[in-house]
N, C-alpha and C positions, 0 to 999 in steps of 0.2 A: 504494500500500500504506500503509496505516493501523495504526500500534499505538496498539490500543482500550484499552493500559493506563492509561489517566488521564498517561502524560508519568512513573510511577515511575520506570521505567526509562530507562537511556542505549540506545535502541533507536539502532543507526547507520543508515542508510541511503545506499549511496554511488549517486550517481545515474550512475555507468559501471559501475556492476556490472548484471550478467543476474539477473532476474527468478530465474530458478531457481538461481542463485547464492547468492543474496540470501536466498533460501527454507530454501535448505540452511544456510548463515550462521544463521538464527535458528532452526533444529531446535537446530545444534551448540551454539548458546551459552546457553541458556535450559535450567534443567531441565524444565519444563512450559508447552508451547504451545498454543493454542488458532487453525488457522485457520478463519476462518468468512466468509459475507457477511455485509453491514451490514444489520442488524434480525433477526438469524438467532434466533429463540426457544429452537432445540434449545442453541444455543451458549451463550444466559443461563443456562438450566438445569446445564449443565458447570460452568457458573461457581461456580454456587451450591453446588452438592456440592463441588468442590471445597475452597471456601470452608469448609465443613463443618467440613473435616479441616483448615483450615489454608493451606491455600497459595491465592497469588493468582499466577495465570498469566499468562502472556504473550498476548495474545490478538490478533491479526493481523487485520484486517477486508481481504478483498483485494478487489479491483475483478473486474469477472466473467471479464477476458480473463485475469488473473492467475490468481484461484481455479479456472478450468477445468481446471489443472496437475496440483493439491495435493486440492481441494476436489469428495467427491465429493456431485453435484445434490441439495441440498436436505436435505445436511447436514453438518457442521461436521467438522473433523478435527484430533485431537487426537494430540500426541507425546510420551512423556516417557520422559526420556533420553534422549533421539533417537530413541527407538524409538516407529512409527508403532501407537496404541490402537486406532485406528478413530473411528468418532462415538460420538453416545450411549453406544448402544447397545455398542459395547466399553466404554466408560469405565464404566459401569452393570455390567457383566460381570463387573470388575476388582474392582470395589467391591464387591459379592455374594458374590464368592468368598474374599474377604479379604485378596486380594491388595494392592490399592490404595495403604493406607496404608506397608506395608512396600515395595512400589517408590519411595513417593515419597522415603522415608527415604533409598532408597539411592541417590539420586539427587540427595542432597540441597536436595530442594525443601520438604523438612518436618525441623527442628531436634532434638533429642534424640534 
């Protein structure tokens, strides 16, 4: 497992911990995650909008035995506040409806 955030973060990773442990550890501690596979296009896209509005996420590149858990085929999944968005296509949903920005708020992953 890979955190694709450039090293911002004190991502831990304890190597006796379980896989899905470890998964649920970075939903709970992070307000907004990104897991994906490495080279995942849909996932650059999340980023970007996110980006949009401000926040820069946690972004998890897992290995394929990993992301088969978390990650469904051939496309990325996203959480905030622990609570599972879906891919894209939720987070696009979120965003649409005007939801997006006032979750992030309250989750504090966007300031003001």
């Amino acid at each position: 497992m890979n955190g694709g955030d450039g090293g911002k973060r004190g991502l831990t990773i304890d190597g006796g911990e379980a896989p899905e442990k470890r998964i649920e550890r970075l939903i709970r501690e992070n307000p907004v995650v990104i897991f994906s596979r490495r080279g995942c296009c849909m996932c650059h896209v999340m980023r970007r909008l996110l980006a949009t509005v401000g926040v820069h996420p946690t972004v998890i590149e897992l290995e394929d035995a990993e992301a088969a858990a978390i990650v469904p085929p051939g496309s990325p999944a996203v959480f905030i506040g622990g609570d599972p968005v879906g891919g894209l296509e939720g987070l696009m949903a979120l965003h649409l409806s005007g939801r997006l920005v006032p979750r992030l708020h309250e989750v504090g992953a966007l300031a003001g």
